[in-house]
VOTORLO-62267 format. One record per residue (C-alpha): x, y, z. Coordinates in steps of 0.02 Angstrom, whole numbers, plus 50000, padded with zeros to 5 digits. Each point is the difference from the previous one (the first is absolute). Example, Ala and Ser with C-alpha at 12.3 -4.5 7.8 and 13.67 -1.06 7.14 Angstrom:
2
506154977550390500695017249967
% end
This chain:
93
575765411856959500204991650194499225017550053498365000049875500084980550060499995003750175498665013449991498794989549912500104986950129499635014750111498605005849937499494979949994500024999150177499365016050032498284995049887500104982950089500105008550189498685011849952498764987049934500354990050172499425014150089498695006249904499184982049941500904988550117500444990049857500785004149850498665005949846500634984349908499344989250134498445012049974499854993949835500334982350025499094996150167498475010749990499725008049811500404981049918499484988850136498474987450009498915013650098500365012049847499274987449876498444998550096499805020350050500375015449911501395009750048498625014050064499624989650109501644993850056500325019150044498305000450106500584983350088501855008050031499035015250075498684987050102501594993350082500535016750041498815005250095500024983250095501995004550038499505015150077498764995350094501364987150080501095016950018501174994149860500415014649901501594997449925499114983449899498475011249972500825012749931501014989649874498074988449941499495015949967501745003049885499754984249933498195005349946500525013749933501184991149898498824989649934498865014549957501525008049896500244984549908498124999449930500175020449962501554992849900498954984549918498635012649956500905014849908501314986049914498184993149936499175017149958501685003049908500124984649897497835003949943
% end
C-alpha cells in the first residue's frame, strides 16, 4: 500500500516536472490562465494557438528558444484540446 502510494506520487511529480519543461507551467494553469481567461471569451481558441505561435516567433527572434519552444507546446496544447472538443461533439450528433 506505502509502495503503490509512493509510486503514484512519483509519477505525480514526474507529469508535473515534465509539464514545467515542456509548457513552463503546468497544463492546469493552461486551462485556467489562457483556455478560461478574459482573452478566451473574446477570441477563439484558434486563434489563441496562432497568438501563442505569433509570440514564438517574436522569442526567437530575441534568441530565446527555450520560451519559444515551450509557446509553441502550449499551442499545440491548445490545438489538442479543440481536436478533443470536436470529436466529443461529432460523437454526441
Amino acid at each position: 500500500m506505502m509502495n503503490e502510494r509512493k509510486e503514484k506520487m512519483s509519477t505525480f511529480e514526474n507529469v508535473r516536472e515534465w509539464e514545467m519543461q515542456c509548457y513552463g507551467m503546468l497544463s492546469s494553469d493552461i486551462e485556467k490562465n489562457i483556455l478560461n481567461s478574459p482573452m478566451a471569451k473574446l477570441m477563439s481558441m484558434e486563434m489563441i494557438a496562432m497568438s501563442m505561435l505569433s509570440d514564438a516567433q517574436e522569442l526567437l527572434e530575441r534568441n530565446q528558444n527555450n520560451r519559444a519552444r515551450q509557446h509553441i507546446n502550449i499551442a499545440k496544447y491548445i490545438l489538442g484540446e479543440i481536436m478533443d472538443r470536436n470529436y466529443r461533439k461529432s460523437e454526441v450528433a
